[in-house]
C-alpha positions in Angstrom: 3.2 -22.0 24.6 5.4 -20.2 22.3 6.9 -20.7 19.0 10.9 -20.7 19.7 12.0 -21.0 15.8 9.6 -18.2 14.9 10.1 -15.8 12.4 11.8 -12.4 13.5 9.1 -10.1 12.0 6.6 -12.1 13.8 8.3 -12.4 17.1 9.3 -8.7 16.8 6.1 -7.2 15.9 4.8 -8.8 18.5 7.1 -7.5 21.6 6.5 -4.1 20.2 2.5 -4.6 20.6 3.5 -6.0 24.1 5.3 -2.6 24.6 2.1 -1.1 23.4 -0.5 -2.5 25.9 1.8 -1.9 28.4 1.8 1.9 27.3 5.2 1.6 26.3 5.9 3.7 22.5 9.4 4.3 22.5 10.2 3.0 19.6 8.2 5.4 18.1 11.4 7.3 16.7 12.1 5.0 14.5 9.0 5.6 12.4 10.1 8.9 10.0 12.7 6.2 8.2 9.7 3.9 7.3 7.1 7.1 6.6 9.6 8.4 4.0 10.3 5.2 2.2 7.4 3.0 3.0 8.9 0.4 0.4 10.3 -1.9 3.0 9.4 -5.1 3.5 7.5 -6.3 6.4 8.3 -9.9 6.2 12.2 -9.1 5.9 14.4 -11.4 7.7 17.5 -10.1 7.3 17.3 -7.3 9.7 14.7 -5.4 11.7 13.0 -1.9 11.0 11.6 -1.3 14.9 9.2 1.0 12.7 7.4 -1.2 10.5 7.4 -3.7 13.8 6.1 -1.3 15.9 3.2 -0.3 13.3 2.3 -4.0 12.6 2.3 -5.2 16.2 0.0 -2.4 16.8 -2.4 -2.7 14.3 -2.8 -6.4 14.7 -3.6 -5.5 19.2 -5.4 -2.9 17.5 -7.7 -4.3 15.1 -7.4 -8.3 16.5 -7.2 -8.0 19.9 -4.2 -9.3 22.2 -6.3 -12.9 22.6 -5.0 -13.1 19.0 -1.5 -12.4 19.4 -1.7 -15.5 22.0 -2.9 -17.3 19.5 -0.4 -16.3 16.8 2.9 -16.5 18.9 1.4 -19.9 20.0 1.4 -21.4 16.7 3.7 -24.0 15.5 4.0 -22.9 12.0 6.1 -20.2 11.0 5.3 -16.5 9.0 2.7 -16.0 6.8 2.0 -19.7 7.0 1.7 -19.3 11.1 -0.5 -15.8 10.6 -3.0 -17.5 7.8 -3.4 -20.5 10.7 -3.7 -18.1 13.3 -6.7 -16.2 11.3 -8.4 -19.1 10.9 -8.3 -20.3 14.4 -9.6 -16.8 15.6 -12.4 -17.1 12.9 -11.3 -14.0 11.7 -12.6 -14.3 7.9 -9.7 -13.2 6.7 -6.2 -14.0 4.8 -2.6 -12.3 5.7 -2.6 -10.8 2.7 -6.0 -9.6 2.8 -5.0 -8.4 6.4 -1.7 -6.9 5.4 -3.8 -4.5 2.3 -5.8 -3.2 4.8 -2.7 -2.3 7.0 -0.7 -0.4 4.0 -4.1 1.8 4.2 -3.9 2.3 7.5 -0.3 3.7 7.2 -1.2 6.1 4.6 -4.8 7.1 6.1 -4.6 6.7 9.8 -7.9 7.9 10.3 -9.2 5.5 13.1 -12.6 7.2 12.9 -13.4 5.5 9.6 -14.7 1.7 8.8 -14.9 1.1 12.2 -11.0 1.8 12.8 -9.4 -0.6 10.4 -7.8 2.1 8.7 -6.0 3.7 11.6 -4.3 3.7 15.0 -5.3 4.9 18.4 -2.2 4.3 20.2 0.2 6.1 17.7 0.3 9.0 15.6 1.9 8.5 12.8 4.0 11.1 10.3 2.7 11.5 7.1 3.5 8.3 4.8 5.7 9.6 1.6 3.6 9.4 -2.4 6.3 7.3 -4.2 4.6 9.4 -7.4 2.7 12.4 -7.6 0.5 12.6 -11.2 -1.9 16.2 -11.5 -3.6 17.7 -13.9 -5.4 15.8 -17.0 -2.6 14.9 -19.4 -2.1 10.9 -20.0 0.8 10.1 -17.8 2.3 6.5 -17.2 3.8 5.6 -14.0 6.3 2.5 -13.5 7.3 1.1 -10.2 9.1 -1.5 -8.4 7.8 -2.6 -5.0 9.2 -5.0 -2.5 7.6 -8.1 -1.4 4.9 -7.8 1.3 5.6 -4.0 0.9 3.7 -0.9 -0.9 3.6 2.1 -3.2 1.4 5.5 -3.1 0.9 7.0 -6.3 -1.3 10.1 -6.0 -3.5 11.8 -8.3 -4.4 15.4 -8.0 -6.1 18.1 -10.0 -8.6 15.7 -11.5 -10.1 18.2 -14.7 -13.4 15.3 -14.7 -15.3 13.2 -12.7 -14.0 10.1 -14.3 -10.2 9.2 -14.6 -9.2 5.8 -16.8 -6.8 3.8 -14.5 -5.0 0.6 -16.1 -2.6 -1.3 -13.6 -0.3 -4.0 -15.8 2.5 -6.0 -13.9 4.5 -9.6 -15.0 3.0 -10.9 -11.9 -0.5 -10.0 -11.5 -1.0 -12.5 -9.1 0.7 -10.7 -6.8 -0.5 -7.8 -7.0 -2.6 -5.8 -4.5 -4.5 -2.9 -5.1 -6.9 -0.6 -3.4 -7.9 3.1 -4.2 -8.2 6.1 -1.8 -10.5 8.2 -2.5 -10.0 11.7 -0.7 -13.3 13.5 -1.3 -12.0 17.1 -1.6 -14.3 19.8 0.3 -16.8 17.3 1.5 -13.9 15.9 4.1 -15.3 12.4 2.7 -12.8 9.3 2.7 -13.5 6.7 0.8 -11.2 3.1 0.2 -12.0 0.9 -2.7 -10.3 -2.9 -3.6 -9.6 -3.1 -7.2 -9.3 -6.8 -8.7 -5.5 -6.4 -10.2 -6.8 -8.6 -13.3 -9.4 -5.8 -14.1 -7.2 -3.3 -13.8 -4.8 -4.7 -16.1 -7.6 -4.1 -19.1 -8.5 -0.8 -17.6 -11.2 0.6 -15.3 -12.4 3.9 -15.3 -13.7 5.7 -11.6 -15.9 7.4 -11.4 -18.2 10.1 -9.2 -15.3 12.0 -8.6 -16.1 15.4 -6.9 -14.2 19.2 -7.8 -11.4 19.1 -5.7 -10.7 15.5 -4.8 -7.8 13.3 -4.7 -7.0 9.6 -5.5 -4.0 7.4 -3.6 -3.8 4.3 -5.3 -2.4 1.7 -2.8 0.2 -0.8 -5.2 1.3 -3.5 -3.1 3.3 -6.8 -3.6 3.0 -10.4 -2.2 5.7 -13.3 -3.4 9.5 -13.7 -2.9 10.9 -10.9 -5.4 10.0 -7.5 -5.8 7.3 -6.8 -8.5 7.2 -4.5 -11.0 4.5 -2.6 -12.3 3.1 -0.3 -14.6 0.1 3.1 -13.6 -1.8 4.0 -17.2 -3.9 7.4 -16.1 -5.6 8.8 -18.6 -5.3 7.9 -22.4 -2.6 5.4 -23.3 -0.1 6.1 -25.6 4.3 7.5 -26.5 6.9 8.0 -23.7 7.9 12.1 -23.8 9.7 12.3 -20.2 11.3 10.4 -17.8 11.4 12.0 -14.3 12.6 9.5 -11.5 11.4 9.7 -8.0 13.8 11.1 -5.6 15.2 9.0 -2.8 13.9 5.4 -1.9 15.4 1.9 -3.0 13.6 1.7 -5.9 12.7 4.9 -8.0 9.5 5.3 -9.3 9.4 6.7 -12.7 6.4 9.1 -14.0 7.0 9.2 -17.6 4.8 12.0 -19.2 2.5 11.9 -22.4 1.9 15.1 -24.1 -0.9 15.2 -26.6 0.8 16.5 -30.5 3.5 13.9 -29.6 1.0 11.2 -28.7 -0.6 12.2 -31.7 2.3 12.0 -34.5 3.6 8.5 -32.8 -0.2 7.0 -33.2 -0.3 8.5 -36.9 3.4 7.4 -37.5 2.4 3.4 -36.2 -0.4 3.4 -38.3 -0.8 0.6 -40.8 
């Protein structure tokens, strides 16, 4: 059986994983335009990006085996609805969206050698996926964002002076918000991936353990209808110095900057 009135992302993705069992990657040039602005969304009707197709057929063969696809291109219901029905049917223990977080890891990562593969691909190798921000070094800096639905943000953090970095993660719609931490372990080659509970984050979390020489991807990702907003607090909170946008993409990440005798006369100047 098979779902004529379908939804193109999910009839798409799943011709490309077709292609791929049949050892068929041609569309594999089409991946540098998602790589460099991975804010696209997946479940985008409009058109069709044969990259973010190609990579979600994949991981789903992948990670879900083609017994699933079956299952999900036989289902009566349509997108997300159709996937979430499918998942259950497979006895997967999992939700789309649950599902899709783990994916937007596996574009950034690829490192099918870790958590038993879920965060990479065997059948592809991908190009490096573009850091919509880039924070380093230990002054307080604020990052805002804009992410489309079903879609996701890289901010990464380098130059860490501590081993514990105070993260707060605000958005009008924290219910739709995803989150999950990388945690690239520096010289000891470790990789770590951490979920973050978005309503946690929003009062502020603090990580910690981190080694000399490591680096942190936070994963911000969007579920919903519209694109979500958001706003990265790293370090101490406190006045806007700088606004530096992010170059290219189709929506601009800013990284606004926090210098410490400025932070310090707009904290004395508010005081009551």
């Amino acid at each position: 059986n098979y779902d004529e009135d379908e939804e193109s992302w999910i009839n798409e993705s799943a011709s490309e994983a077709a292609m791929v069992v049949n050892g068929y990657t041609t569309d594999e040039e089409f991946l540098p335009s998602f790589a460099e602005n991975p804010d696209q969304s997946l479940v985008e009707t409009s058109y069709v990006n044969y990259g973010i197709m190609l990579l979600w057929g994949t991981y789903l063969y992948e990670r879900l085996g083609i017994d699933f696809l079956h299952t999900l291109v036989s289902e009566e219901a349509n997108g997300l609805a159709g996937l979430d029905r499918a998942l259950a049917d497979a006895g997967v223990g999992m939700t789309s969206w649950d599902l899709f977080l783990d994916w937007v890891v596996a574009n950034r990562l690829d490192e099918p050698g870790i958590y038993d593969g879920i965060y990479g691909y065997v059948s592809l190798d991908l190009p490096p996926f573009a850091d919509s921000a880039v924070v380093s070094g230990d002054a307080a800096r604020t990052v805002q964002g804009r992410v489309s639905p079903y879609a996701a943000d890289y901010i990464r953090i380098e130059a860490i002076p501590s081993d514990t970095l105070h993260l707060a993660v605000s958005s009008p719609r924290t219910e739709d918000l995803g989150l999950r931490l990388i945690r690239l372990e520096g010289s000891a080659g470790q990789i770590v991936v951490e979920p973050i509970d978005p309503a946690e984050a929003e009062g502020g979390i603090d990580v910690t353990g981190i080694p000399p020489e490591a680096t942190l991807v936070l994963v911000v990702a969007a579920k919903g209808r519209r694109d979500l907003s958001y706003t990265v607090e790293i370090g101490e909170s406190g006045g806007v110095c700088a606004f530096v946008p992010r170059q290219g993409g189709k929506n601009g990440t800013a990284l606004l900057f926090f210098f410490p005798t400025l932070l310090l006369l707009r904290r004395r100047g508010t005081r009551r």
